[in-house]
N, C-alpha and C positions, 0 to 999 in steps of 0.2 A: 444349281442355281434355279430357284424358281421365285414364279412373284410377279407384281405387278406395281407401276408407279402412274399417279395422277400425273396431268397434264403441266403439273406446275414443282415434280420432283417430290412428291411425299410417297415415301412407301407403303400402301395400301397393304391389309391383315391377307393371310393365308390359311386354306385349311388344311389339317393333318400335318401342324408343324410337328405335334412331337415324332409324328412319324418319319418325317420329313429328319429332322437332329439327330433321331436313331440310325438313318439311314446312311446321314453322314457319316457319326464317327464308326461306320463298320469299315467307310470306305475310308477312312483314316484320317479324315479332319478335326483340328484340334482346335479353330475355332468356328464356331457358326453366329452370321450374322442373322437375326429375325427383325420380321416389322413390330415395333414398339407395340402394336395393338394387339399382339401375340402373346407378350412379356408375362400376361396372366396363364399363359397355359401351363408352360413350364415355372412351376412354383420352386422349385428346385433345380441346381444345376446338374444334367446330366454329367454322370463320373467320366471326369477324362475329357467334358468335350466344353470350353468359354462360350458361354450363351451370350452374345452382346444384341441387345435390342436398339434397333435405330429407326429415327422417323422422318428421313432426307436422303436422295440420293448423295449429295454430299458428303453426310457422313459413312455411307456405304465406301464411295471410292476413296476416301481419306482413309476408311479403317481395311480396304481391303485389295488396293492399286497402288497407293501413294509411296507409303513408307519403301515397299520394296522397290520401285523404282527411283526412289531418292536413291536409295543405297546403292542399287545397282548404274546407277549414271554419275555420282560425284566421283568413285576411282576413277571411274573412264575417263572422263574429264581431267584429271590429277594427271594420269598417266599421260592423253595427249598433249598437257601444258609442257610436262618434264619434256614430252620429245619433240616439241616447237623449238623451246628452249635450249637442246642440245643439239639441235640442227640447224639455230640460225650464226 
């Protein structure tokens, strides 16, 4: 992760993103997030690796915290209902 956000949550451009992408997917990432004001560098999608450009820390942690911790907190929750339920 590198980068930088203004004081009011916009993600600020980076330099040597492509090298930065390349760098990723050696180290086995299959998606990379970049700053929207990047999105002209890589004109193409590097092979192998989801280029998504964003211009919000919000949409950062929505595309790159959120979904997994949904999924990993509704079973759990599922599961401690069933054993409230079977122990009241």
């Amino acid at each position: 992760m590198t980068g930088e956000l203004s004081i009011r949550g916009h993600v600020k451009p980076i330099g040597g993103v492509v090298a930065k992408v390349e760098a990723a997917k050696l180290a086995g990432a299959t998606k990379v997030l970049i700053p929207f004001e990047n999105a002209e560098t890589i004109l193409q999608e590097i092979q192998g690796v989801e280029v998504i450009p964003v211009r919000t820390l919000d949409e950062v942690l929505e595309l790159a915290l959120l979904p997994s911790v949904k999924e990993e907190t509704i079973p759990a929750q599922a599961k401690l209902d069933d054993s409230v339920a079977t122990s009241v």
